[in-house]
C-alpha positions in Angstrom: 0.0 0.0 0.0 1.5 3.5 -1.0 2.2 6.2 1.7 0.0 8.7 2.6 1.5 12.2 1.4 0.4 15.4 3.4 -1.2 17.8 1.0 0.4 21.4 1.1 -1.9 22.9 3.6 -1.2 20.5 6.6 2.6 21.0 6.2 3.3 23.2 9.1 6.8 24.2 8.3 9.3 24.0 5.3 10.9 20.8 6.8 7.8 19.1 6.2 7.0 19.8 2.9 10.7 19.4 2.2 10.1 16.0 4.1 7.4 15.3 1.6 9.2 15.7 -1.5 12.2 13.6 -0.5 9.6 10.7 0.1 7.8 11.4 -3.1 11.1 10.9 -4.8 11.8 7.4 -3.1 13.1 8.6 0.3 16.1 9.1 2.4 18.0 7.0 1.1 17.3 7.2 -2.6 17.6 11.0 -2.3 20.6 11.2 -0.1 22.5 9.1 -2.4 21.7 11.3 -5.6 22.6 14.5 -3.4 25.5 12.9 -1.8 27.1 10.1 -3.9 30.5 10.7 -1.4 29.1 10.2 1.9 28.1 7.1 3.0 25.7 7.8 5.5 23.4 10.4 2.9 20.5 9.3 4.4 20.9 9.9 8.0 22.6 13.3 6.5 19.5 14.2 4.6 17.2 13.2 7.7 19.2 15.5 9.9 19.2 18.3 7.9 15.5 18.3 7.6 14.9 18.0 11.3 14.1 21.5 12.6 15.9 20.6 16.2 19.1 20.0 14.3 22.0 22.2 13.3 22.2 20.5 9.7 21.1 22.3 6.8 20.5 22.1 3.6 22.0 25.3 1.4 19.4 26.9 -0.8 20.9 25.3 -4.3 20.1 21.5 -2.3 16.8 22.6 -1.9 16.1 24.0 -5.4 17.5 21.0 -6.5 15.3 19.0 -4.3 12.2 21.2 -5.6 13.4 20.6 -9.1 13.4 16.8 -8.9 10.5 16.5 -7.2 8.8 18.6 -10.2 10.4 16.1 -12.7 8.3 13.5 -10.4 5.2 15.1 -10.3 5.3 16.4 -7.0 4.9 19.9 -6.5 3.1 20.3 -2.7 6.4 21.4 -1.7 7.2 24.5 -4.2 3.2 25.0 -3.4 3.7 25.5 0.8 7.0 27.5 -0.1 5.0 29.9 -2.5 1.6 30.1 -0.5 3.8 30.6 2.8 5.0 33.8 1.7 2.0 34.9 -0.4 2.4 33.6 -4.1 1.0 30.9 -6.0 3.2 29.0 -8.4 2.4 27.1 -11.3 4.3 24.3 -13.2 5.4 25.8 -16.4 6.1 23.6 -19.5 10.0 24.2 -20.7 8.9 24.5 -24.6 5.7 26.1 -24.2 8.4 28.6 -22.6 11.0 28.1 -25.3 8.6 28.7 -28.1 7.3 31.8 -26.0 10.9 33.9 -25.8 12.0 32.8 -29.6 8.5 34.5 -30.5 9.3 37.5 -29.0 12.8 37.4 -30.0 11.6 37.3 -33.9 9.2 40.3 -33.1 12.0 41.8 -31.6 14.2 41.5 -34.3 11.4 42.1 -36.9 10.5 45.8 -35.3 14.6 46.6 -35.3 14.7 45.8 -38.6 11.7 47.8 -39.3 13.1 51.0 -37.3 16.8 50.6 -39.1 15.1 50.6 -42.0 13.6 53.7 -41.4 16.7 55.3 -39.8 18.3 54.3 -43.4 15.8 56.0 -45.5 15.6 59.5 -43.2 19.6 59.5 -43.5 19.2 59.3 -47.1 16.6 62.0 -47.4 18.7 64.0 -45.1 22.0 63.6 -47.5 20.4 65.0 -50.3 
């Protein structure tokens, strides 16, 4: 039978929904490997930096990376408490839909450029004569 995960709202602190992810992404162990191929404890390291009555921490490029991950596994209550905590809402956003997005506005860029170098070309040339 699959675990139980809190939904965002009964996460209480960022541990938790930190917590969350790491289990949504095959726990402790799983996850402290990945993040710390090196050490051979990873797990108990993970654990302890996601107990609030520990010293431990995780830096803020861990946790993105944690946040990131979990994304890539479908689980976004985490990056949901961290927005909603301190007053945003975030959304999922799809990598081409954003791709296609920035190289449309590049081309209209470039398009109105050309448009106004154009027209700096042909007011030059009225000016020359």
């Amino acid at each position: 039978m699959a675990t139980q995960l809190p939904i965002p709202e009964c996460f209480d602190k960022v541990e938790d929904a930190l917590k969350a992810a790491v289990m949504a992404m095959g726990g402790f162990k799983a996850v402290g490997r990945l993040m710390r191929p090196d050490f051979d404890n990873a797990a108990e390291w993970l654990r302890k930096c996601l107990s609030d009555d520990r010293r431990e921490r995780l830096d803020p490029s861990q946790v993105m990376w944690i946040l990131r991950e979990a994304k890539q596994q479908g689980f976004h209550a985490a990056m949901d408490f961290i927005a909603g905590d301190v007053g945003y809402k975030a959304a999922p956003v799809d990598a081409e839909a954003q791709i296609q997005s920035l190289q449309e506005t590049i081309a209209a860029g470039l398009l109105q450029l050309n448009q106004q170098m154009a027209r700096v070309a042909h007011l030059q040339e009225r000016k020359a004569q």
